[in-house]
PDB file with one MODEL, atoms N, CA, C and O in Angstrom:
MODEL        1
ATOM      1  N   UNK A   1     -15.479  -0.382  18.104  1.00  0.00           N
ATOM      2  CA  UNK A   1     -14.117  -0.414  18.592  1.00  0.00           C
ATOM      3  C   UNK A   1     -14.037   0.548  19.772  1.00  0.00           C
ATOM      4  O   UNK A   1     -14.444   1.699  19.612  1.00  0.00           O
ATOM      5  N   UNK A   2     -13.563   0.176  20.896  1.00  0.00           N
ATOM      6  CA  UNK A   2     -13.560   0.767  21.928  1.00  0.00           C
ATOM      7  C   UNK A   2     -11.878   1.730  22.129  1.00  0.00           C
ATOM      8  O   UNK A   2     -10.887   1.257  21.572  1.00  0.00           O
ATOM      9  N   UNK A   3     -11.760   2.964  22.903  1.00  0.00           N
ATOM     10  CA  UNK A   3     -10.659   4.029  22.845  1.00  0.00           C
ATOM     11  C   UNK A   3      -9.206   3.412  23.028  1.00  0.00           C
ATOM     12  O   UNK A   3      -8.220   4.025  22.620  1.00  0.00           O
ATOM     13  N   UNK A   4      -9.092   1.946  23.772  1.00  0.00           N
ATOM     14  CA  UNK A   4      -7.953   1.576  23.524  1.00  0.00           C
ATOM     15  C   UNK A   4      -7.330   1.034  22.599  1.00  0.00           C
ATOM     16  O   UNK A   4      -6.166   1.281  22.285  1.00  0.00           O
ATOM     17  N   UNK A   5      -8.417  -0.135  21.840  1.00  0.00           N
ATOM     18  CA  UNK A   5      -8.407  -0.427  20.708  1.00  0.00           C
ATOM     19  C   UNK A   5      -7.986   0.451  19.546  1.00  0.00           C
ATOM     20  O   UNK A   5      -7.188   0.286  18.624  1.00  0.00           O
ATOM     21  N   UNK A   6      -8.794   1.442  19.903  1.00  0.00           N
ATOM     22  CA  UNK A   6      -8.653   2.368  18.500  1.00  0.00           C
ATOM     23  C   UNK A   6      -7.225   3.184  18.646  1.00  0.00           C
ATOM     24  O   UNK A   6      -6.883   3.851  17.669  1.00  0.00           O
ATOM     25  N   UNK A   7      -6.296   3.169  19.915  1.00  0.00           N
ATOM     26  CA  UNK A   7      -5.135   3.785  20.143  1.00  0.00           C
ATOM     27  C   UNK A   7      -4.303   2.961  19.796  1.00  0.00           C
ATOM     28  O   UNK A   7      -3.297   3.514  19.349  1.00  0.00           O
ATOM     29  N   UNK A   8      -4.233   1.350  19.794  1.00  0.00           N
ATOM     30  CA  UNK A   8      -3.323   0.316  19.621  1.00  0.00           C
ATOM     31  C   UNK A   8      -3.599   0.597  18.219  1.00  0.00           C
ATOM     32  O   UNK A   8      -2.578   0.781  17.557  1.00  0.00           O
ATOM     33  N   UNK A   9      -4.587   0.673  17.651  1.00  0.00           N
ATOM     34  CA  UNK A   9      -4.640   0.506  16.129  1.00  0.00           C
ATOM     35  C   UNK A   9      -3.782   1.595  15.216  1.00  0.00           C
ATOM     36  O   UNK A   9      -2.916   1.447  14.355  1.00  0.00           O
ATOM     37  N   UNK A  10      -4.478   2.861  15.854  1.00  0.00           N
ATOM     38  CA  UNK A  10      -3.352   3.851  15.442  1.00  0.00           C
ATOM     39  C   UNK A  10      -1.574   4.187  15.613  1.00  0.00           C
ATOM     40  O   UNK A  10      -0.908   4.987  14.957  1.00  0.00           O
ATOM     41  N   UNK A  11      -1.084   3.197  16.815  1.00  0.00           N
ATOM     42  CA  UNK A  11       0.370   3.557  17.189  1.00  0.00           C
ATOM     43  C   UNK A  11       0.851   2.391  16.188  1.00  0.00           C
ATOM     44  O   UNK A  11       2.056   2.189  16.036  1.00  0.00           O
ATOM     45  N   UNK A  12      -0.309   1.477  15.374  1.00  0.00           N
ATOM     46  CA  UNK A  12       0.421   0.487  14.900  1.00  0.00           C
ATOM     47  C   UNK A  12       0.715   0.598  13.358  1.00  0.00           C
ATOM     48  O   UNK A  12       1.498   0.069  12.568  1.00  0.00           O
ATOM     49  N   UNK A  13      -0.231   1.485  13.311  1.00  0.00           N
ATOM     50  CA  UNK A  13      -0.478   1.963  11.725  1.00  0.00           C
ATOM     51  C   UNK A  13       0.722   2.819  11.645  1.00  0.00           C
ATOM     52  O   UNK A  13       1.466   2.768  10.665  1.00  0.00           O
ATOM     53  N   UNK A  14       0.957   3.700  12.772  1.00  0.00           N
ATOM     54  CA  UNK A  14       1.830   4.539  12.155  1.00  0.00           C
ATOM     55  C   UNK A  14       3.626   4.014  12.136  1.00  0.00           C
ATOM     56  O   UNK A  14       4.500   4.260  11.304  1.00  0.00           O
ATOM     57  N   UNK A  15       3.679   3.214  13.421  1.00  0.00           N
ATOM     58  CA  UNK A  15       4.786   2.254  12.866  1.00  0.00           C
ATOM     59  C   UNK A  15       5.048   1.929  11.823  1.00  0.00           C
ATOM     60  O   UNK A  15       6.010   2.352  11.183  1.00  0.00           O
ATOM     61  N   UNK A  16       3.913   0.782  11.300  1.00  0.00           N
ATOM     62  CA  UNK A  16       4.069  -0.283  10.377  1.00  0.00           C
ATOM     63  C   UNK A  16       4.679   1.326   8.752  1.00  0.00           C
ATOM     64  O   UNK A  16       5.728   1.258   8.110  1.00  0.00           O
ATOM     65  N   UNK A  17       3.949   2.099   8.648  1.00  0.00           N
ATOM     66  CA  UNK A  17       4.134   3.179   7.846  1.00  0.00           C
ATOM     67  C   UNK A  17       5.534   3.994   7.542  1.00  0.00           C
ATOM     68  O   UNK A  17       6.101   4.210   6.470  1.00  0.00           O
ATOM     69  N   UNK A  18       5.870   4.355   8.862  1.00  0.00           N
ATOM     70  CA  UNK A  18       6.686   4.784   9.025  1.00  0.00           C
ATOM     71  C   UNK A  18       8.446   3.448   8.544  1.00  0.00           C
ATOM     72  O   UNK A  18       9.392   3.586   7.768  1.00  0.00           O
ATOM     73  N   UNK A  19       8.023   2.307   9.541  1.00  0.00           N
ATOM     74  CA  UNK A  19       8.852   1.301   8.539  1.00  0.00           C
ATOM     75  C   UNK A  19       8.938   0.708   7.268  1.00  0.00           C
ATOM     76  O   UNK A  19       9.770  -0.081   6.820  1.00  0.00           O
ATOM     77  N   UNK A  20       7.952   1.213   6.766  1.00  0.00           N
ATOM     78  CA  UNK A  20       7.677   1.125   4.907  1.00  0.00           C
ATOM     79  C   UNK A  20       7.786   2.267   4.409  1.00  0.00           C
ATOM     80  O   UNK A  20       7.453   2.367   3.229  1.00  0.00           O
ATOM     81  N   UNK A  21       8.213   3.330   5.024  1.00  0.00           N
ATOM     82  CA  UNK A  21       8.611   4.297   3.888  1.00  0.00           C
ATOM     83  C   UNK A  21      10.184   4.125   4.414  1.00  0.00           C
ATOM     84  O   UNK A  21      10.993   4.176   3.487  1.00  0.00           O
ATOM     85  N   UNK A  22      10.584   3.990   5.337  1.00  0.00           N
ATOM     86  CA  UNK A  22      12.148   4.016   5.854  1.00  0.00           C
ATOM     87  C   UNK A  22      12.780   2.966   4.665  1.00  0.00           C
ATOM     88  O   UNK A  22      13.477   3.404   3.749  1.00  0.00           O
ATOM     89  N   UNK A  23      12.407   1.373   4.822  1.00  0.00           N
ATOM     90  CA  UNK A  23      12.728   0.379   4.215  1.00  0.00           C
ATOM     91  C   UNK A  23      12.464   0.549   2.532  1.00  0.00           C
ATOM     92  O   UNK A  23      13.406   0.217   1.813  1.00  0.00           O
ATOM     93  N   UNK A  24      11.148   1.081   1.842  1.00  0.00           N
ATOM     94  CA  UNK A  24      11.593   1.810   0.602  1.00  0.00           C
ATOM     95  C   UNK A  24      12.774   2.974   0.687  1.00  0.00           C
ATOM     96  O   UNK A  24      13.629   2.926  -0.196  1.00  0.00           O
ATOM     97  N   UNK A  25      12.853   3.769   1.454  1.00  0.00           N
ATOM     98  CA  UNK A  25      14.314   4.560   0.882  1.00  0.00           C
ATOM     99  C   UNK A  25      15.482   4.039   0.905  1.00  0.00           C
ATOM    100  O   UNK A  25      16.430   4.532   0.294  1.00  0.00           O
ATOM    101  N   UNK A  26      15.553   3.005   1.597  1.00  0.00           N
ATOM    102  CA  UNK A  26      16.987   2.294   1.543  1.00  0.00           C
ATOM    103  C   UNK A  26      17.007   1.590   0.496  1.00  0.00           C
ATOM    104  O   UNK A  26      18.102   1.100   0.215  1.00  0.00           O
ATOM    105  N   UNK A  27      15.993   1.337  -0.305  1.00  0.00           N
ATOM    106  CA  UNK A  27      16.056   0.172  -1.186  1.00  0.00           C
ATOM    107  C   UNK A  27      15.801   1.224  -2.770  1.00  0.00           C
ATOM    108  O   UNK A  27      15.981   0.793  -3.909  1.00  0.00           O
ATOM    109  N   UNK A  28      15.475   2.253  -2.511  1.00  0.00           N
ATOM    110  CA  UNK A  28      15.763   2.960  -3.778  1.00  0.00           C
ATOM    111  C   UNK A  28      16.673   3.644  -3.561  1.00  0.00           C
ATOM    112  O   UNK A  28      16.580   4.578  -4.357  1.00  0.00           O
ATOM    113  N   UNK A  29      17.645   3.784  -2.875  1.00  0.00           N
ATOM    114  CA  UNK A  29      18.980   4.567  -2.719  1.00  0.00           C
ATOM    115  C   UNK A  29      19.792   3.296  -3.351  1.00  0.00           C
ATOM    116  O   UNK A  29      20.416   3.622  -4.361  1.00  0.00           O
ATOM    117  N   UNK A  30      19.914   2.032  -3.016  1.00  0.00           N
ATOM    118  CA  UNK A  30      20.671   1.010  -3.365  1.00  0.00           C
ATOM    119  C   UNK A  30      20.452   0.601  -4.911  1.00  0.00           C
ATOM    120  O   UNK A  30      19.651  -0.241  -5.317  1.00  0.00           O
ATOM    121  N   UNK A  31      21.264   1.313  -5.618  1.00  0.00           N
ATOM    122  CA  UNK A  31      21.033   0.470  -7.270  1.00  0.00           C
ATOM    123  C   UNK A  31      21.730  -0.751  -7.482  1.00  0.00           C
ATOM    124  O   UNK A  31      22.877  -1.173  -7.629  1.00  0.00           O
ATOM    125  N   UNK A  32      20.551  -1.138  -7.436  1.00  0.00           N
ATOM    126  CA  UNK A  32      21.120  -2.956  -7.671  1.00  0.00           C
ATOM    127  C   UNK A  32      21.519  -3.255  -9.078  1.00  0.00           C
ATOM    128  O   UNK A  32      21.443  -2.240  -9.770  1.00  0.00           O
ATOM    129  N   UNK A  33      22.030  -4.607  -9.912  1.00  0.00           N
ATOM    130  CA  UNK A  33      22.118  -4.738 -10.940  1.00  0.00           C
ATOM    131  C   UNK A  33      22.087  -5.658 -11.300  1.00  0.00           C
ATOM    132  O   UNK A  33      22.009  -6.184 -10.189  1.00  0.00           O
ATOM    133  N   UNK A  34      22.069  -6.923 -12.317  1.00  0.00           N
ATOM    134  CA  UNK A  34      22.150  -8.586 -12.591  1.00  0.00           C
ATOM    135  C   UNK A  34      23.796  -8.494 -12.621  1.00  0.00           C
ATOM    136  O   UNK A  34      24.530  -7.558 -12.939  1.00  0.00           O
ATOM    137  N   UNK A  35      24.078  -9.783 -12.183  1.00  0.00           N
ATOM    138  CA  UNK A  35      25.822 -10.323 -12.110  1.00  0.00           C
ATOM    139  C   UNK A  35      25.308 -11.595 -12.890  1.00  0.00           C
ATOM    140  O   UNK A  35      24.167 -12.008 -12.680  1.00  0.00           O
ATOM    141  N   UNK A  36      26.060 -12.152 -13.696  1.00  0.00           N
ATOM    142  CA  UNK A  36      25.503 -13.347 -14.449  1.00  0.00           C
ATOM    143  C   UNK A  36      26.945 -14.107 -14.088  1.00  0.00           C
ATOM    144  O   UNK A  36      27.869 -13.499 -13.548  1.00  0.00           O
ATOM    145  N   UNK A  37      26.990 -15.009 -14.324  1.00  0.00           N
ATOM    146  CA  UNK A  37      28.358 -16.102 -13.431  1.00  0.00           C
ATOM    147  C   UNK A  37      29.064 -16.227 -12.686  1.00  0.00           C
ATOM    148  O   UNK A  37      30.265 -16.497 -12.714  1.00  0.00           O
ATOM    149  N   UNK A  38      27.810 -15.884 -11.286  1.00  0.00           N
ATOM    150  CA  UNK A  38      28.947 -16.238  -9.888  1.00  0.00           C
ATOM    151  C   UNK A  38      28.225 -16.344  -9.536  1.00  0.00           C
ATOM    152  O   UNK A  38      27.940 -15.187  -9.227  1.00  0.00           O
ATOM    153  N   UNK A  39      27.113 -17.192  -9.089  1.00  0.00           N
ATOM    154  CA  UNK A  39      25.812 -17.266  -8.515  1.00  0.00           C
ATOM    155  C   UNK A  39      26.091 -19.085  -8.159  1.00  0.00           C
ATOM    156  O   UNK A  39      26.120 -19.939  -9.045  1.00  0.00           O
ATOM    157  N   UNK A  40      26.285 -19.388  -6.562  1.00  0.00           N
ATOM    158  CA  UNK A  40      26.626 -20.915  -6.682  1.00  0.00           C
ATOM    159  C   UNK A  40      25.092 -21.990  -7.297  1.00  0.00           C
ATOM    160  O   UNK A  40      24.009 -21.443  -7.506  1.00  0.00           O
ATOM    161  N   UNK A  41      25.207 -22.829  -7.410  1.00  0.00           N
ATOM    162  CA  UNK A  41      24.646 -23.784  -7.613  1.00  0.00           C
ATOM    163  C   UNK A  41      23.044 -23.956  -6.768  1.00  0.00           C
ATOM    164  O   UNK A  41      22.874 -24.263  -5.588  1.00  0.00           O
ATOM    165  N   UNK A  42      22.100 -23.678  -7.704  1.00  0.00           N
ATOM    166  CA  UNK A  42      20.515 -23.400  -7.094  1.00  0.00           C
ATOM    167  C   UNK A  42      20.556 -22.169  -6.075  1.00  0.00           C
ATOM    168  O   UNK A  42      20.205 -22.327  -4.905  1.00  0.00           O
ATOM    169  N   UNK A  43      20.974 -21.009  -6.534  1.00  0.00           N
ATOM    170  CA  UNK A  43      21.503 -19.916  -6.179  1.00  0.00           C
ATOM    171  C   UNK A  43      20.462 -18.762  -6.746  1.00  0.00           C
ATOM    172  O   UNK A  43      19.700 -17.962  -6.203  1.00  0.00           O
ATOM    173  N   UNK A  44      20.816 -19.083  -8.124  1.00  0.00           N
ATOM    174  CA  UNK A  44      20.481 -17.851  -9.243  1.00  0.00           C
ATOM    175  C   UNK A  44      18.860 -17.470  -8.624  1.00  0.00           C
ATOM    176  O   UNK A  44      18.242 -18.162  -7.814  1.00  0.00           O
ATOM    177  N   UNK A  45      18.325 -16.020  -9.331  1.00  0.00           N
ATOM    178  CA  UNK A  45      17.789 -15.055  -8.999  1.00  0.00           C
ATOM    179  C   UNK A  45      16.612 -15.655 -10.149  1.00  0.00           C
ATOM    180  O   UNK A  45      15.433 -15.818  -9.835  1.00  0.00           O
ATOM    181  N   UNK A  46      16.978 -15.848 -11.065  1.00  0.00           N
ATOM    182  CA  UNK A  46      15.881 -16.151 -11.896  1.00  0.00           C
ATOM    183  C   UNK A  46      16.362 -17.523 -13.488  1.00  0.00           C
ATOM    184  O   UNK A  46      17.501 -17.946 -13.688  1.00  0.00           O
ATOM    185  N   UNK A  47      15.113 -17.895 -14.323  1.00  0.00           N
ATOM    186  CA  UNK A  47      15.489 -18.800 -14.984  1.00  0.00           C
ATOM    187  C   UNK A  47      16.657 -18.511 -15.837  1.00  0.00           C
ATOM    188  O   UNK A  47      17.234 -17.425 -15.769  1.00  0.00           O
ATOM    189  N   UNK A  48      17.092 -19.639 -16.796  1.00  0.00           N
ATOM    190  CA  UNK A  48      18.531 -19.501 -17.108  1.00  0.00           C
ATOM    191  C   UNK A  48      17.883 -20.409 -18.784  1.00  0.00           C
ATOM    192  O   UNK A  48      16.700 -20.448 -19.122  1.00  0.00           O
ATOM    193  N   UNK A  49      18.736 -20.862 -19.347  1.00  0.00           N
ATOM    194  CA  UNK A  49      18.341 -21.370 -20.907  1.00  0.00           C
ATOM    195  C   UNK A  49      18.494 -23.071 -20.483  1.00  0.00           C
ATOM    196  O   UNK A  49      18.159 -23.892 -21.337  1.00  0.00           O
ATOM    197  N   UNK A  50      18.984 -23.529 -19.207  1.00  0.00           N
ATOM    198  CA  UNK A  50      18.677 -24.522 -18.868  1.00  0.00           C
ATOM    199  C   UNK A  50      17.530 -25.204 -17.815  1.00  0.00           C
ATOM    200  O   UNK A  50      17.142 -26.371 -17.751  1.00  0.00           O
ATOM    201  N   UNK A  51      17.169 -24.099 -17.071  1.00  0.00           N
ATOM    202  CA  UNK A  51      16.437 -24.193 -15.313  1.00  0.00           C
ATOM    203  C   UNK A  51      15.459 -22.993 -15.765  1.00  0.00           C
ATOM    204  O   UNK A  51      15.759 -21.915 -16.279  1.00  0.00           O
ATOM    205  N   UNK A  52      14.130 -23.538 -15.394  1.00  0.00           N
ATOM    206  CA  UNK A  52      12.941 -22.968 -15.576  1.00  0.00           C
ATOM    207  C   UNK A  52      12.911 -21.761 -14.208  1.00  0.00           C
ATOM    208  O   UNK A  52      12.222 -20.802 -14.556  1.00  0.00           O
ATOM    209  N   UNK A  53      13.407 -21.608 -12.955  1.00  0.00           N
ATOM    210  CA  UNK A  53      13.042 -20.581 -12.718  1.00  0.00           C
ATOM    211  C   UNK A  53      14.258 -20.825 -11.283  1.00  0.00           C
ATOM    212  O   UNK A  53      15.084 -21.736 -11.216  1.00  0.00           O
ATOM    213  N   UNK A  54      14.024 -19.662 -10.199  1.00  0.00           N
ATOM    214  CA  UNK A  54      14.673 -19.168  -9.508  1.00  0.00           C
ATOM    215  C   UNK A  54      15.508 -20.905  -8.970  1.00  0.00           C
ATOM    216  O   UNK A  54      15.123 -22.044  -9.234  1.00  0.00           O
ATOM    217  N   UNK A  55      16.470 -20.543  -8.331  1.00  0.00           N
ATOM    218  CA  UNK A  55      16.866 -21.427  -7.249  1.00  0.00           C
ATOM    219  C   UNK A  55      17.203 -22.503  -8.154  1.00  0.00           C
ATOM    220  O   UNK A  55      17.443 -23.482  -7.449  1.00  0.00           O
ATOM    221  N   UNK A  56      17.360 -22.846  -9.597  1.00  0.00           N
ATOM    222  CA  UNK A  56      17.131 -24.158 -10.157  1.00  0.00           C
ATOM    223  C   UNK A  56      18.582 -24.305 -10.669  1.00  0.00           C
ATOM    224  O   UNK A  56      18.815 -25.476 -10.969  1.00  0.00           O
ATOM    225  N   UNK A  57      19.828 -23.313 -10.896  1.00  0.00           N
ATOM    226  CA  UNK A  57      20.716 -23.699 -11.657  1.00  0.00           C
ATOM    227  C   UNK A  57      21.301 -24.653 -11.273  1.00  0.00           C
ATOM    228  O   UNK A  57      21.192 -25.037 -10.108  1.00  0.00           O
ATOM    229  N   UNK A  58      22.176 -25.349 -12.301  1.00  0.00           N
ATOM    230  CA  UNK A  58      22.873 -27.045 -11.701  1.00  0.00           C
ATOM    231  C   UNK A  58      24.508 -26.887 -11.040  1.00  0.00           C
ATOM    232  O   UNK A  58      24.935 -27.668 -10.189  1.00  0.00           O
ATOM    233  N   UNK A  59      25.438 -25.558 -11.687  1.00  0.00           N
ATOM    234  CA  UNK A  59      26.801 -25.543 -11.367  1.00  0.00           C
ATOM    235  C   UNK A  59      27.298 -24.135 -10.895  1.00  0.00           C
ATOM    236  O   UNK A  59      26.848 -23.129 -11.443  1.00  0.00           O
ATOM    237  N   UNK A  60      28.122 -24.059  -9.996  1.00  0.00           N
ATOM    238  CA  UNK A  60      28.488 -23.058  -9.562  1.00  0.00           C
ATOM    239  C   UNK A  60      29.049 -21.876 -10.557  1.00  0.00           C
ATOM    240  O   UNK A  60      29.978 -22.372 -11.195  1.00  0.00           O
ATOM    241  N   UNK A  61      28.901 -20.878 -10.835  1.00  0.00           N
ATOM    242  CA  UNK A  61      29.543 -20.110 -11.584  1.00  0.00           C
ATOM    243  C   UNK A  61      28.834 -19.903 -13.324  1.00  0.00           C
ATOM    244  O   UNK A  61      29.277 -19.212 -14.242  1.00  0.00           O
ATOM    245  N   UNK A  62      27.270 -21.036 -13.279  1.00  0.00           N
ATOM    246  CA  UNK A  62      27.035 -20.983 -14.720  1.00  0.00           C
ATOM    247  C   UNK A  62      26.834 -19.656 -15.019  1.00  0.00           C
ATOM    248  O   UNK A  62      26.453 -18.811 -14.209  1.00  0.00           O
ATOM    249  N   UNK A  63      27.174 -19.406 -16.570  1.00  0.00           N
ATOM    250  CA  UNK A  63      27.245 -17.960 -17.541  1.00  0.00           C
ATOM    251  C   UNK A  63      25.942 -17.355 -17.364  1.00  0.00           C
ATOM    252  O   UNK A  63      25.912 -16.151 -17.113  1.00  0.00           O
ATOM    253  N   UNK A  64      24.603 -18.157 -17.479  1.00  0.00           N
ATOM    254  CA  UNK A  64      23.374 -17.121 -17.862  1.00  0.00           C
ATOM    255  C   UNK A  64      22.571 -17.762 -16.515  1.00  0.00           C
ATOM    256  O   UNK A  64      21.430 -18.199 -16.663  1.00  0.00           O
ATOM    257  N   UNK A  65      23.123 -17.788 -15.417  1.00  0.00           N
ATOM    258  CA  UNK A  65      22.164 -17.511 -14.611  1.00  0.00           C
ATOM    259  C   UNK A  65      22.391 -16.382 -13.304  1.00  0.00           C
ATOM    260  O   UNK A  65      22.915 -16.736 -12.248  1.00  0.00           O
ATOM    261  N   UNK A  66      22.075 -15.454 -13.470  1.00  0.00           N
ATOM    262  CA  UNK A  66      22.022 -14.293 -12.385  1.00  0.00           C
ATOM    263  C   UNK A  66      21.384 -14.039 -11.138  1.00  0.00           C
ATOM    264  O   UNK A  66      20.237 -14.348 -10.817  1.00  0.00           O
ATOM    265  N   UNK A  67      22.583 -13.212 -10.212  1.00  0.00           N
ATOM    266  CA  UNK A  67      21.955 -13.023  -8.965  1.00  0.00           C
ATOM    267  C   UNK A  67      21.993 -11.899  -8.975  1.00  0.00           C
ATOM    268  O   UNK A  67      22.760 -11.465  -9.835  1.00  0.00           O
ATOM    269  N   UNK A  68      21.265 -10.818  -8.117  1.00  0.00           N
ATOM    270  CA  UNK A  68      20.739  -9.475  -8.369  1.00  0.00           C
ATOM    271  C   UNK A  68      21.583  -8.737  -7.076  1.00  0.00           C
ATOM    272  O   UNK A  68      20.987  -8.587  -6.010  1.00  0.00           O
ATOM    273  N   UNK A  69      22.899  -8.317  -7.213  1.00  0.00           N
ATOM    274  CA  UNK A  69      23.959  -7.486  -6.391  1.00  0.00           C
ATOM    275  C   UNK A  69      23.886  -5.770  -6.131  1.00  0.00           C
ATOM    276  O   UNK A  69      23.806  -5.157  -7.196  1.00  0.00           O
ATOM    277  N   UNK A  70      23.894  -5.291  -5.453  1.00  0.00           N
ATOM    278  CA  UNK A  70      24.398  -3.534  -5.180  1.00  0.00           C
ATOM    279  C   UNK A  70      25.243  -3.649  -6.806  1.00  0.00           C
ATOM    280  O   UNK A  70      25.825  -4.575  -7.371  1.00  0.00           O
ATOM    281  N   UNK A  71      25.000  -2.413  -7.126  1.00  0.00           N
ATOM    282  CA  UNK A  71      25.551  -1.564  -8.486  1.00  0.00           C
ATOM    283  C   UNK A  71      27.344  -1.625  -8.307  1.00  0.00           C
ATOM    284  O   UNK A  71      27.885  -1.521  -7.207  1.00  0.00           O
ATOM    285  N   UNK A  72      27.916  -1.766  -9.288  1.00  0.00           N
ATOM    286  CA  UNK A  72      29.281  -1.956  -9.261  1.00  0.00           C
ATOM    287  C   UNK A  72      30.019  -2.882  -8.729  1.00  0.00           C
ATOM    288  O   UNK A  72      31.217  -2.962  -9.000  1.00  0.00           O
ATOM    289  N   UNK A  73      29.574  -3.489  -8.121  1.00  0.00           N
ATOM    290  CA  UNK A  73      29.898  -4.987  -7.929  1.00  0.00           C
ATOM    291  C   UNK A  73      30.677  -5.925  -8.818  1.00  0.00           C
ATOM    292  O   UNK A  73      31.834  -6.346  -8.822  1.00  0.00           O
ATOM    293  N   UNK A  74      29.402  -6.126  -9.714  1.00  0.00           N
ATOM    294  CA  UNK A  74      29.787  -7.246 -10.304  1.00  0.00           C
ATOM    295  C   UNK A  74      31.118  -6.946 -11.283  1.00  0.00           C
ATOM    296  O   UNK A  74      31.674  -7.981 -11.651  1.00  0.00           O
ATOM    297  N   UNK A  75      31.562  -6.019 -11.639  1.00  0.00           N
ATOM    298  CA  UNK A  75      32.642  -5.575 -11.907  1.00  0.00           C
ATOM    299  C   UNK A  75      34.203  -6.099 -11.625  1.00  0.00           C
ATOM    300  O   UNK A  75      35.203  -6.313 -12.310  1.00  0.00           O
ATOM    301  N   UNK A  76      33.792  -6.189 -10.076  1.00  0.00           N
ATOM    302  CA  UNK A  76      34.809  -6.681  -9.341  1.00  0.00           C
ATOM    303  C   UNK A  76      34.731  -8.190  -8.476  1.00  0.00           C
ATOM    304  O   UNK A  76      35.225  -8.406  -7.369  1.00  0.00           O
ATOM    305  N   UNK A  77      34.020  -9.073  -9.265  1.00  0.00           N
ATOM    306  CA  UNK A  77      33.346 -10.240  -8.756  1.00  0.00           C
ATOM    307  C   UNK A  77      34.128 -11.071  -9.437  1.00  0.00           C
ATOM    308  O   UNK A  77      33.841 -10.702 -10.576  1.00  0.00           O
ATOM    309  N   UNK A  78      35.105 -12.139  -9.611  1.00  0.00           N
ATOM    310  CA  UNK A  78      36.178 -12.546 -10.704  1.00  0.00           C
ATOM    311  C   UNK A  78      35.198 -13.983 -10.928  1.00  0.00           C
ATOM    312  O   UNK A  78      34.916 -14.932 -10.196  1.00  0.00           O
ATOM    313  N   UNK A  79      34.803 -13.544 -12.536  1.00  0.00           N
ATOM    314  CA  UNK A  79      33.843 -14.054 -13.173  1.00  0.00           C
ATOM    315  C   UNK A  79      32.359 -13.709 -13.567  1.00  0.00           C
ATOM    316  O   UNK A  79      31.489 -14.118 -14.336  1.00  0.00           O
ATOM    317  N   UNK A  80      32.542 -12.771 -12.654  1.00  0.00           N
ATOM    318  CA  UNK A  80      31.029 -11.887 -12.778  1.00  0.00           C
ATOM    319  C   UNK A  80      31.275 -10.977 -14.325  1.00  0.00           C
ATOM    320  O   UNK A  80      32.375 -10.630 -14.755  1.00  0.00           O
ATOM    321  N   UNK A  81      29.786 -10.693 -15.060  1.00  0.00           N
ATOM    322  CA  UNK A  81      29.431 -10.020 -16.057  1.00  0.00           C
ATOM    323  C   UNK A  81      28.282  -9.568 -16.043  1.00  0.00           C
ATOM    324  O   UNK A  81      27.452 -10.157 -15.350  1.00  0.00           O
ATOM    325  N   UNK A  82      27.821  -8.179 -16.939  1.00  0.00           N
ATOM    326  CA  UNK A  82      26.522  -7.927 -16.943  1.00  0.00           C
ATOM    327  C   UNK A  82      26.126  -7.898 -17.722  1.00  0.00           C
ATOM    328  O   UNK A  82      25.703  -6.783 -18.027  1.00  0.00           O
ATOM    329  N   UNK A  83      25.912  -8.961 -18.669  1.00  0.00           N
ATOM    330  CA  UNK A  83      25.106 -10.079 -19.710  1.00  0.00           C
ATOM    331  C   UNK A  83      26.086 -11.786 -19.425  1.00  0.00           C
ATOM    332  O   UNK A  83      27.151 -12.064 -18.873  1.00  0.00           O
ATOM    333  N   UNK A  84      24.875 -12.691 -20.239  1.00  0.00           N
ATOM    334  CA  UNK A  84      24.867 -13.809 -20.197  1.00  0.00           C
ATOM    335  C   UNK A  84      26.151 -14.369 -20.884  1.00  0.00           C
ATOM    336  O   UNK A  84      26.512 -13.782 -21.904  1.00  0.00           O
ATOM    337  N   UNK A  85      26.693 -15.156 -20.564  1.00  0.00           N
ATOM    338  CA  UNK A  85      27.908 -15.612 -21.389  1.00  0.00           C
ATOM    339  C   UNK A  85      27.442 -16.846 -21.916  1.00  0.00           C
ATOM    340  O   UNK A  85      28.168 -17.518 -22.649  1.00  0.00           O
TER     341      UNK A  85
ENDMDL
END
């Protein structure tokens, strides 16, 4: 590897680094939480007791399928809960 190479390599490393520790602290400062019935239709976050996995639910608003919101939210989401109905 020749001295420019090896300078592009290093200004890139330390970017790419520097934006992966930035983008983890924002994302462990943010406590997320499950909202279970307000997630529209092939929406939801994960499977449900009808739909084998993400993206699969059939109706807007079903009880046990969840989307994954900022903390306190779902509180104030009219229909939202944090368990399955």
């Amino acid at each position: 590897m020749n001295k420019p190479q090896l300078i592009a390599a290093a200004v890139a490393a330390a970017v790419g680094s520097s934006l992966a520790m930035g983008g983890g602290a924002i994302a462990a400062d943010a406590k997320m939480e499950k909202c279970y019935g307000v997630a529209k239709a092939g929406a939801n976050d994960c499977q449900t007791a009808t739909s084998s996995c993400a993206g699969t639910s059939t109706v807007d608003g079903q009880k046990d399928a969840w989307v994954l919101i900022p903390g306190g939210l779902c509180d104030r989401l009219v229909g939202g809960a944090k368990a399955a109905g």
